[in-house]
N, C-alpha and C positions, 0 to 999 in steps of 0.2 A: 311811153313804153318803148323799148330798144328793140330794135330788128335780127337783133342775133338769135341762132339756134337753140331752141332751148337743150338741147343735148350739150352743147357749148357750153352752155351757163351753167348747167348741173355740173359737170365736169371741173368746172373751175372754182365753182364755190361750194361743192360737196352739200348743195341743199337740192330740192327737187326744183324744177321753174315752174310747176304747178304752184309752188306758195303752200303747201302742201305742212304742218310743224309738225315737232316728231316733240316726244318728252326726251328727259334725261338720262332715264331708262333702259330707252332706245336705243339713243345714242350711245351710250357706253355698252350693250348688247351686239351692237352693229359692231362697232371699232373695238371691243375690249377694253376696256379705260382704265384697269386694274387687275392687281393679280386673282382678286376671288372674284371679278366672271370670270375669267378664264377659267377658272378652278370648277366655278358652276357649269361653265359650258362644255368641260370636257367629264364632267361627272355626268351631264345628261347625254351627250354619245356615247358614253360608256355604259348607262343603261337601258340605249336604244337599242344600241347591238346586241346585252343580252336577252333582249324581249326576244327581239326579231331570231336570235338562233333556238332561244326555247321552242319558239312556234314552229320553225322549221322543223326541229328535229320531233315536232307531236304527227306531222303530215304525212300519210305514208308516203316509201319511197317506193316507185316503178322498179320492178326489177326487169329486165331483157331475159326472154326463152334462152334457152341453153341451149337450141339450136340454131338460134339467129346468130350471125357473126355482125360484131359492129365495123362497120367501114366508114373511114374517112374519108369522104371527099377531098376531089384536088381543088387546088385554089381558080382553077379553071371553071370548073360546075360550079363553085362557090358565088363566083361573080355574075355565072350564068342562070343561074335560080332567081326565083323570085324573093322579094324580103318579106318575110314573114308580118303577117298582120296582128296589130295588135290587140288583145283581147277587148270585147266589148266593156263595157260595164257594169252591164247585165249579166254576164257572162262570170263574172269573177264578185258576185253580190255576198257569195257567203263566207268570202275571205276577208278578216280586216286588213284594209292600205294603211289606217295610223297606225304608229305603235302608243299602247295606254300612253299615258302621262308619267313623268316619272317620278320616283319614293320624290316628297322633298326633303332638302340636303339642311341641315342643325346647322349651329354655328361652330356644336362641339367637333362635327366630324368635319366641317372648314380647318379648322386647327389641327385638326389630326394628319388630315393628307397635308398640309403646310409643313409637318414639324416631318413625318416621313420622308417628302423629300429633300428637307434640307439636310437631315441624315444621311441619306442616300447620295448625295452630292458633296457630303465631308466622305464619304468612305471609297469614294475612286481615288484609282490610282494617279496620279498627275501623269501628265502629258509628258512631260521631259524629267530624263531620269535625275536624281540629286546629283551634286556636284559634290566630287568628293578632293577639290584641291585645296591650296595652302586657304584662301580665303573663303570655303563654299558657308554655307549657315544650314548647322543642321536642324530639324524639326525642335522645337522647342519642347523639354519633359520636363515634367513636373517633379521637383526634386525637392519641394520645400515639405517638410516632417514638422513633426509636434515636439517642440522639444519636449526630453526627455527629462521626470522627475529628478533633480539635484540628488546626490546619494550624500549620506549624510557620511561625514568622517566618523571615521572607528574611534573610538573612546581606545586612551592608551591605557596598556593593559595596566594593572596594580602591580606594583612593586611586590616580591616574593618576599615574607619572612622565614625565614626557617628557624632550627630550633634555637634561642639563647640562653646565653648563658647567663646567671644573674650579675650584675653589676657589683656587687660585694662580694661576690667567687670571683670572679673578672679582674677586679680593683686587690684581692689576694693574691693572685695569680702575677699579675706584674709585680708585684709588689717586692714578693722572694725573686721574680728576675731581673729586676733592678739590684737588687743589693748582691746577687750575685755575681750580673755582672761589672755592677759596678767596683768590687771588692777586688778584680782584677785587671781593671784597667790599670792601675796605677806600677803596678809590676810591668803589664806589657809593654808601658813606657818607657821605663827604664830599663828593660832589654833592651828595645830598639836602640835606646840612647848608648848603651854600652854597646853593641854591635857598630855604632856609628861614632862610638870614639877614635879606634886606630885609625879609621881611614880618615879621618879628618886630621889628626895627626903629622899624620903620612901627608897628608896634604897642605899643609902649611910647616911642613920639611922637621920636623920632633923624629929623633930618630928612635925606632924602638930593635934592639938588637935581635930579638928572636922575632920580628913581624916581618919587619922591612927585608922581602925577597922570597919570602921562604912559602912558597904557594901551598905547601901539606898544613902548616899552623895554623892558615887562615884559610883554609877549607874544614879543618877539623873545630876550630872554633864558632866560626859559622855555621856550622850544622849543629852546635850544642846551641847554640842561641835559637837557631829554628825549633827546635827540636823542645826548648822550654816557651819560647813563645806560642808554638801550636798548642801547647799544652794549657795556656795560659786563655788562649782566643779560640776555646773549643766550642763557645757559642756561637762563633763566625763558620765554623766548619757545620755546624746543624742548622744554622738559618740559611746556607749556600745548599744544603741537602732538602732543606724542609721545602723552600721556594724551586726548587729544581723539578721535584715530585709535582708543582703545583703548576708547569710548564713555565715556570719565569727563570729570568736569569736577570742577578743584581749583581749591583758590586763586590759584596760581599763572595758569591760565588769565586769571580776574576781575583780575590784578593788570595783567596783558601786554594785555589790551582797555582796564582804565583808562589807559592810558599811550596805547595808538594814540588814542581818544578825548581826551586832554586835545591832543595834539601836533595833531590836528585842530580844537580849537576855538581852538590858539593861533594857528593859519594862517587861521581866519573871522575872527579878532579884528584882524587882518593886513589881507587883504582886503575886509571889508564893515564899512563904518562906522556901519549902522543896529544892531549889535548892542549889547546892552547893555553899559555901562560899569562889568562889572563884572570883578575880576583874575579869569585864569585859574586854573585850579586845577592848574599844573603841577607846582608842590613837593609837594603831594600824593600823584600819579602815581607822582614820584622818591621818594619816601618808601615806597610802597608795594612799587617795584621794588628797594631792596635791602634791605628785607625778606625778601621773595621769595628775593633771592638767599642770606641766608643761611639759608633754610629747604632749600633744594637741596644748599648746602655739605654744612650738617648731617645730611643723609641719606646724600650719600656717604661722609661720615666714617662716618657707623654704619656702612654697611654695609662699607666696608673693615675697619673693626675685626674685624669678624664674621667676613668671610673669612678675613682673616689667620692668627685662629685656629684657622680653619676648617684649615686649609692646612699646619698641623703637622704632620699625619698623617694618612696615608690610613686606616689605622685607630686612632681613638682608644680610650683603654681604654674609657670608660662613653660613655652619651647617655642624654639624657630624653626620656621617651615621655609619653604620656597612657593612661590607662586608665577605667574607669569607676569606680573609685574614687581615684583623682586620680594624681597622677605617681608613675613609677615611674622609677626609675635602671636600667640593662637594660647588654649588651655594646655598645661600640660601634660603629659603622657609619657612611658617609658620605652613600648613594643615598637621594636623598628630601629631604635640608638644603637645598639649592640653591633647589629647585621651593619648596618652604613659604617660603623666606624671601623670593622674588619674590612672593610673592601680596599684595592689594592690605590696606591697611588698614582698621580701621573710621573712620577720619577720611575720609578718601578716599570712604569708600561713602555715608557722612554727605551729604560735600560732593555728590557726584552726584547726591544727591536733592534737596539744595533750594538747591544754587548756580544750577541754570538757571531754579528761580524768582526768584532775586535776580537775575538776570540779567536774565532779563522783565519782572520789575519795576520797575525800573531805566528800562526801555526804555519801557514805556508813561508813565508818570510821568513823564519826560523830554517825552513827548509830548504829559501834557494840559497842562505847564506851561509849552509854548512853542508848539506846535503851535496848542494848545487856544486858547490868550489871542493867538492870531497874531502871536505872534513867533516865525516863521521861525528865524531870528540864532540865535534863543540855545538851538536843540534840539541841538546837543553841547555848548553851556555847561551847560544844566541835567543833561543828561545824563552827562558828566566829574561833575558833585558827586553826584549818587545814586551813581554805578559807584565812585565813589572813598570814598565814605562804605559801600558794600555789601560792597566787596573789600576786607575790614579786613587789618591788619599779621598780626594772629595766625592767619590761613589756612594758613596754609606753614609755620606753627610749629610745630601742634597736633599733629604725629606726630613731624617730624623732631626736636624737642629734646628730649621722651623719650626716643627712639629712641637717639638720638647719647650723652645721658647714657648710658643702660643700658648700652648696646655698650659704652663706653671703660672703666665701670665691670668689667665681669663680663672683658671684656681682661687687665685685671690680674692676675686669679685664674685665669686659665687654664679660661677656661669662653667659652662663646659662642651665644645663642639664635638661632632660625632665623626672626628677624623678627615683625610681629604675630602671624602664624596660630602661631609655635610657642609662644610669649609667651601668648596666650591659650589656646592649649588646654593646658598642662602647668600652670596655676593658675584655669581654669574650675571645678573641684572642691572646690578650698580642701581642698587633701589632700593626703600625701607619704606615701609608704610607704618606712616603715624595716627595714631587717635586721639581723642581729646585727652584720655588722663596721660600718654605718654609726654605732652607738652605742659599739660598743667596737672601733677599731680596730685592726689588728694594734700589738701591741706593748702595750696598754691593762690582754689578761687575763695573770693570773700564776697559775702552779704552784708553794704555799707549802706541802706538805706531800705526803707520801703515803703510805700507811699497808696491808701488804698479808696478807693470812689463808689462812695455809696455800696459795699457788701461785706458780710460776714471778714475777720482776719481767717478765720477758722474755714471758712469756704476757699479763700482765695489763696491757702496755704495747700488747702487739698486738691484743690486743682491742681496749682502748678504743681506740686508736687505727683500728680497722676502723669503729666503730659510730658514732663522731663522723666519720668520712670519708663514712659512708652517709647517717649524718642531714643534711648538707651546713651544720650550724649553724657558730658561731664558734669552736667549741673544735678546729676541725677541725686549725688549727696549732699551737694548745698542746698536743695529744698528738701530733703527727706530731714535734715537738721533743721530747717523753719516750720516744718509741721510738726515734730516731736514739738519743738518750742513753743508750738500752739495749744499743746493739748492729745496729741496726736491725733487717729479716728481711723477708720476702713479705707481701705485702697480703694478711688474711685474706681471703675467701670471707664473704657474706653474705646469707642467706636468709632470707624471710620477715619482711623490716624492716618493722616498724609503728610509729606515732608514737599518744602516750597522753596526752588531756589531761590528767592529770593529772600531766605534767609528766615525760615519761620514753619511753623507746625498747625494744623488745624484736628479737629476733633469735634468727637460730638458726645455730652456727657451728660446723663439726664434726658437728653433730647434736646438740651441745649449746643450752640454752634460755640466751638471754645476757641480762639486765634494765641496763638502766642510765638514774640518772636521779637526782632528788632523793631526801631522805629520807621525803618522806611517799610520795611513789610507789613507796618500797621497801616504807613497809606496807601500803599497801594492795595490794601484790602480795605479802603475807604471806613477805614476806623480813626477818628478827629481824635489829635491827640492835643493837650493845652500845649499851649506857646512857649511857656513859662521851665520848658522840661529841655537839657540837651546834654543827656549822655550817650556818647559814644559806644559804650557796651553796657549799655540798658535792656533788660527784659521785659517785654510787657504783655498783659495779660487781659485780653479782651473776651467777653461773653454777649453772643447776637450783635456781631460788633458794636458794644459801647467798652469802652476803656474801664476796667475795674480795678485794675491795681499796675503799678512801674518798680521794679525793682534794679536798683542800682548795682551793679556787680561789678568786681573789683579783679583780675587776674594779675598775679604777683608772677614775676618770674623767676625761677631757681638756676643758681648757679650751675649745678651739673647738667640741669636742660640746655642754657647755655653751652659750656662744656662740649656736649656728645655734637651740637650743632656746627661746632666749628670743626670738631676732630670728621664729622662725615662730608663736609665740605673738603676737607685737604683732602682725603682720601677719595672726591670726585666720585663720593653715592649724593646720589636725588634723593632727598625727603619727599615721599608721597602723602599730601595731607588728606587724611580720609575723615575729617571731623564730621563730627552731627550737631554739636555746638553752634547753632549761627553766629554766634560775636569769631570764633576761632577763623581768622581769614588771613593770610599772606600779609595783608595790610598790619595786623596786631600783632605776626608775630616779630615784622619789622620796627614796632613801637615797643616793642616789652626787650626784644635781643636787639641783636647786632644788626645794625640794617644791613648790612652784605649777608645774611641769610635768606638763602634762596629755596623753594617749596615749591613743588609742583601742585597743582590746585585743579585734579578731574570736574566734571559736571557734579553734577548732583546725582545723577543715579548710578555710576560710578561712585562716589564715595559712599555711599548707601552700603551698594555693593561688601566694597573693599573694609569697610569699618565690621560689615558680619563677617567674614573671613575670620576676623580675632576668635568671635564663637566656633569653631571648627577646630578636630582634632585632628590636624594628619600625622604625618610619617616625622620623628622630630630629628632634625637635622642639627640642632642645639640645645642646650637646656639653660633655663634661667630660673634662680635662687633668690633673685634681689629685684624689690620695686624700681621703676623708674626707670628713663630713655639710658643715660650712661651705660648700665651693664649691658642692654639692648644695643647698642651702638659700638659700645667694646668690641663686642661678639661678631659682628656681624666685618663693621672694619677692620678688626687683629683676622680674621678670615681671608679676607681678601687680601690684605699684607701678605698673609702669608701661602696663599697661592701663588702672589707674582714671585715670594721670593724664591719658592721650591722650582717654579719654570725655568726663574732664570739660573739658580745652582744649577739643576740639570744640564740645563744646555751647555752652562760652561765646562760642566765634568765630562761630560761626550764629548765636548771640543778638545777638552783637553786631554781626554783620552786616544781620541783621532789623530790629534798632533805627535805625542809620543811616540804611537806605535809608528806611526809613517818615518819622522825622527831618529828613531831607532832601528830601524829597518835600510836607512841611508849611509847610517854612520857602521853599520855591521857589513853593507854590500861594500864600504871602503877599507874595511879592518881596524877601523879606529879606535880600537881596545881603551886606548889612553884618552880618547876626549869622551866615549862613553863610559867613563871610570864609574863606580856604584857610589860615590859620596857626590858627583856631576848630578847621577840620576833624583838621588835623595833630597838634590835642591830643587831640582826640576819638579818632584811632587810636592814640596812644600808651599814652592809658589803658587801652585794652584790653590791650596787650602786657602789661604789670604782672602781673596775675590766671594769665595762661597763664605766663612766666616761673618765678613761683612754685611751679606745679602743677606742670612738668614737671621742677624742680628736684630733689623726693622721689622720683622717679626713681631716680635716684641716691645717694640718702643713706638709709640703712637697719642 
């Protein structure tokens, strides 16, 4: 035993030196050893304390006389007093010293004061206020949301019809304005041509004794040529009024103002003798006005073209639409061709945006170069040679001899587009979507064998023939021709028809499981086919997968299918092939044509898709009179010709309308009367015709 204090040894080993064991208990009661004693120990002085105020406040209280004054002793008496004794125990027997025992405490309200004050302890305010500089870290908020349902896009609104007019009233209607004004083109030429005699003349030194000098002869004779030309080109003066009404401004307008203006500067050249002595610019005017007029002609010829064919048939068999993957060939229909082919073109919407700046330009420039230099006199001289140099020949050209090509062309094939708007949008995509009979049309496939395993000819004639009727592909009349051949019978029943990329069709007929399709979709649908079998574009025709009949099919290919495939190739449209045919694949159609024919080849539910499209009747952007891809491919490519070609006339006529007036406006602020001569100007606008000529010529040739 060791000799040290046991007061020592408690102190140092925190056990008693009695030897004395405590429990676990205990010990964690003594020391605290976790947060719920403490939680217990402070729940039970808290309802020690309120026992003991309860009982206090049941006891009565002494109250002191209202006579007696209370005094405080000094700390002097205080010390000098004696200390009070304390009560017996006898003495205090009917007061309880314990307080009861107290409620016991759940485990639920353990957790309840735990989670109170951990509450209680997130809702103080910190100690040191937030830092509010370049790098402080504000309190972290909850900023994350539910996204919001996707809003679905607005369906683009339908195209408006309004009222039309019938296609045979329509196809009349041009008809008499074509021969109208066709009946006086050929006069208006020959003014022009004779207004543009002397000064060529005069230009290559022919001397005529009453021309050559004499400024009253050829202002009075240029105004009788204006004067029977207007007369001649009075359909250029109501198509420059009709479109004017309609806020546009065309060529045609700029051509019918150069005329009133030159016919007025040939009447100041007349009247006031202070003007400059220089020729009118009347040949010019005439030159422009039957231009003009055969840009007019040429549109009502297109557009009679167009009706006429229109006007065949109130239901045509096909029409072309547009979709979003490029044109699609669809049933035909009439409502809607009328209204699209009236809409305005993009040459048209060209010219209305920068003919009334040549037009203004004109005007002022006219102004500083007579106004400006004070000469009065000559502000419709100057002004006739800018208007007349501005309002080029090719203005009136730039849609109608397109236009007039395409129409007479696609006329002959028994097709007919619904103007620019349908012209642009069925080749805006550089796409055509093909189907089976488009490539191989009736009479194309052949049935060169057939070969049948243990059933009925007359069953296996009626099936296939149900399941190619359901799949709606091209084989649909080469088996409706081998079951008439059979006998014919009732159109089976077909349930549960699915289409298999991998080249093949399933069904269920009878309650039997039907497969039909190529050979390798026969194995991969674990249907044994003999050894002894290898064609290439072979049908076959299984039931509960066993092999019941192999049909040998033969696709011929036709020369116009050919044909239309290479003419959409030059022209850089994509064939989109939307077959339902399994044998019809990129692969065959590179074996039957031209292996540089190229086809796009969507999935399978994509062509699905794209093949029902054909069934659907929209808005017809084209019409078609004749079986087969050629007229389809005609239609579709002479469209698109003939969009690039109208863009690019336009641009060149506005170029060269922009060049003139600028040109003319340089050579007038120099006074160059002599190098801007009216026979200079009349070459000046011939050269442009040339360039547009040419463009709209491939129009038609394709």
């Amino acid at each position: 035993m060791s000799n040290q204090d046991p007061k020592i040894e408690e102190g140092l080993t925190g056990v008693p030196a009695s030897g004395e064991e405590f429990s676990l208990e205990e010990i964690l009661a003594e020391y605290g050893g976790s947060l719920e004693q403490v939680l217990l120990r402070e729940t039970e002085e808290a309802t020690g304390e309120e026992a003991a105020s309860r009982e206090a406040s049941a006891l009565p209280t002494p109250t002191p006389p209202a006579a007696e004054k209370q005094t405080v002793p000094s700390p002097a008496a205080q010390a000098a007093a004696p200390a009070p004794k304390e009560p017996a125990p006898e003495e205090s027997a009917g007061e309880p010293e314990i307080p009861p025992p107290p409620h016991p405490i759940t485990l639920e309200d353990v957790v309840g004061v735990t989670v109170d004050a951990v509450m209680e302890e997130g809702r103080r305010e910190p100690f040191l206020s937030p830092r509010r500089s370049l790098f402080s870290r504000r309190p972290l908020e909850e900023t994350e949301e539910l996204p919001s349902a996707p809003e679905l896009e607005p369906e683009p609104e339908p195209e408006t019809i309004g009222p039309e007019e019938e296609p045979r009233e329509a196809a009349e209607e041009y008809r008499r304005a074509w021969h109208s004004r066709r009946a006086s083109l050929l006069p208006a030429f020959l003014v022009a041509l004779i207004a543009a005699a002397p000064l060529a003349a005069e230009r290559y030194g022919v001397s005529l004794p009453i021309w050559n000098g004499n400024l009253q002869v050829q202002s009075l004779f240029f105004l009788a040529c204006l004067m029977i030309e207007c007369l001649l080109c009075h359909h250029v003066f109501a198509k420059g009024i009709s479109t004017l009404l309609r806020k546009r401004c065309v060529g045609e307008l700029l051509a019918a103002a150069a005329s009133v203006v030159a016919v007025g500067d040939c009447m100041v050249c007349l009247l006031q003798p202070d003007r400059t002595a220089a020729t009118p610019y009347g040949a010019a005017a005439c030159l422009l006005l039957a231009f003009a007029q055969w840009g007019v002609s040429l549109e009502s010829r297109g557009m009679y073209d167009t009706f006429r064919i229109a006007a065949m048939d109130d239901e045509p068999p096909y029409l072309v639409t547009d979709t979003e993957r490029g044109a699609c060939k669809q049933r035909g229909a009439l409502p809607g061709f009328y209204t699209t082919a009236m809409r305005d073109s993009a040459a048209t919407l060209w010219q209305t945006v920068l003919l009334p700046v040549i037009l203004v330009a004109s005007l002022v420039f006219a102004g500083l170069t007579s106004l400006g230099e004070g000469q009065s006199a000559d502000f419709l001289l100057n002004w006739s040679a800018t208007l007349c140099a501005g309002a080029t020949c090719t203005l009136p050209l730039c849609w109608a001899l397109p236009w007039a090509k395409l129409a007479r062309h696609l006329q002959k094939v028994g097709c007919a587009v619904a103007g620019w708007s349908g012209a642009e949008k069925i080749s805006r995509r550089r796409g055509m979507i093909l189907t089976d009979t488009d490539l191989f049309p009736p009479g194309t496939i052949q049935l060169n064998g057939i070969k049948v395993y243990g059933e009925e000819r007359r069953k296996v004639a009626s099936y296939a023939a149900a399941m190619a009727r359901r799949a709606g592909s091209g084989l649909e009349r080469l088996f409706d021709g081998f079951l008439r051949s059979e006998g014919g019978g009732p159109w089976e029943n077909v349930d549960d028809f699915s289409f298999y990329e991998e080249g093949g069709w399933s069904a269920a007929i009878h309650g039997e499981s039907v497969l039909m399709g190529t050979a390798s979709f026969m194995r991969k649908m674990e249907v044994r086919l003999p050894g002894d079998i290898n064609l290439k574009t072979g049908i076959f025709l299984a039931v509960d997968h066993q092999l019941i009949a192999v049909f040998a099919v033969k696709y011929n290919p036709a020369e116009n299918v050919d044909f239309a495939l290479r003419m959409m190739r030059r022209s850089r449209i994509m064939p989109i092939l939307a077959s339902r045919d399994p044998n019809i694949t990129p692969a065959l159609l590179k074996r039957k044509f031209r292996k540089g024919v190229r086809v796009e080849y969507p999935d399978l539910a994509s062509r699905v898709a794209l093949s029902e499209a054909e069934q659907d009747r929209d808005l017809p952007r084209a019409l078609l009179f004749r079986e087969g891809l050629l007229p389809y491919a005609e239609t579709v490519v002479g469209s698109r010709r003939m969009c690039k070609a109208v863009r690019r006339a336009a641009a060149i006529s506005l170029a060269g309308s922009a060049a003139g007036v600028l040109l003319a406006f340089y050579l007038l602020i120099q006074g160059a009367y002599d190098l801007l001569n009216p026979f200079a100007l009349m070459v000046f606008l011939l050269l442009w015709v040339l360039p547009v000529v040419l463009i709209s010529d491939w129009a038609g040739r394709y």
